[in-house]
C-alpha positions in Angstrom: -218.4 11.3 50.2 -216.9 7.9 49.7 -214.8 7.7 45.8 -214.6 3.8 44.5 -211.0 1.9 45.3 -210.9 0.6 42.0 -210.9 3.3 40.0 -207.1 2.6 39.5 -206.5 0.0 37.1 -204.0 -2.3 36.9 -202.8 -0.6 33.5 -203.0 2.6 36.4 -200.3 0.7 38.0 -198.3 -0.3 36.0 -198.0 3.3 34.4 -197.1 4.8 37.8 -194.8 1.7 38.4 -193.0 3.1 35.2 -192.4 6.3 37.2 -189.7 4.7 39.4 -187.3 3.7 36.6 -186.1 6.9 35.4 -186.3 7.8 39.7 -183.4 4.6 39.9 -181.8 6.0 36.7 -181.6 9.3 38.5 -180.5 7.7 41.5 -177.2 5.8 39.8 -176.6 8.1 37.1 -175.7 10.9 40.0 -174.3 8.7 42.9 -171.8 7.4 39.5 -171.5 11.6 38.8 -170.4 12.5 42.3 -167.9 9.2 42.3 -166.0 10.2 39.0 -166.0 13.3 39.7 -164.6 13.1 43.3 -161.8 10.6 41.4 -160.9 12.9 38.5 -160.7 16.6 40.8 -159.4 15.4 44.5 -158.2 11.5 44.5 -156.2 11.7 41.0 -154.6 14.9 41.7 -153.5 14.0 45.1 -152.1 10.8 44.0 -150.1 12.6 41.8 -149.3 15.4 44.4 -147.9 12.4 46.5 -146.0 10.9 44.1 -147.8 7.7 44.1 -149.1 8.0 40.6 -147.1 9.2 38.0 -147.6 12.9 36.2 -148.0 10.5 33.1 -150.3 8.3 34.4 -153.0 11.1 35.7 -153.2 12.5 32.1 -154.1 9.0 30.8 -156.9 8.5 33.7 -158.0 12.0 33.6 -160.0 12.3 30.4 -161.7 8.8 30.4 -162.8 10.0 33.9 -164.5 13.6 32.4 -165.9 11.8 29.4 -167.9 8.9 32.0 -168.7 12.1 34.0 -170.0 13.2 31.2 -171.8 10.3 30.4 -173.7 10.5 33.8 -174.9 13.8 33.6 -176.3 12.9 30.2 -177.8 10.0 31.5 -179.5 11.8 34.6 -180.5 14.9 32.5 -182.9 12.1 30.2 -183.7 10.6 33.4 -185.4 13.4 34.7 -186.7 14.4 30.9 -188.1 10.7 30.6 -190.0 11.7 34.4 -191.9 14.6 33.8 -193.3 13.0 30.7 -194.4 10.0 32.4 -195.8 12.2 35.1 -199.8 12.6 33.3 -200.6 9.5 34.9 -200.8 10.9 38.0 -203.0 13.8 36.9 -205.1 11.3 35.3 -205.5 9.0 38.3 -206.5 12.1 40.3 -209.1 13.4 37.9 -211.0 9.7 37.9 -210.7 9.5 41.4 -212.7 13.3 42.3 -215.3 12.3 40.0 
């Protein structure tokens, strides 16, 4: 049984080409998560621990810190939201190409 290579159109494409955009957003949105976090729970506090930074100074950085943590959860929760609704196209590519 031999199925036809063009059953995928180029509109095919492009729709599963729109799959790795929210896949990049994922990608940044939790690399940028991990890095804030790891600033605002261990580097921050052990600044101040050392001295280096003053007690004042880490309750001014902290919050800004939790609220673009925040922001990058958001960002990779609609990332993820945004893929499994594009994610048809791939049940539709595989339905033309078993007929």
């Amino acid at each position: 049984m031999s199925t036809d290579p063009t059953f995928i159109t180029a509109l095919d494409w492009q729709r599963v080409g729109g799959l790795l955009l929210p896949l990049w957003w994922l990608f940044v949105s939790m690399a940028a998560l991990a890095h804030t976090l790891l600033l605002a729970y261990a580097i921050v506090p052990s600044l101040g621990f050392t001295k280096e930074l003053p007690e004042s100074a880490m309750r001014i950085v902290k919050p800004p810190l939790y609220g673009a943590a925040l922001f990058f959860l958001a960002l990779s929760i609609f990332s993820v939201v945004i893929f499994i609704n594009r994610l048809d196209i791939l049940k539709e590519i595989f339905n033309k190409g078993l007929q």
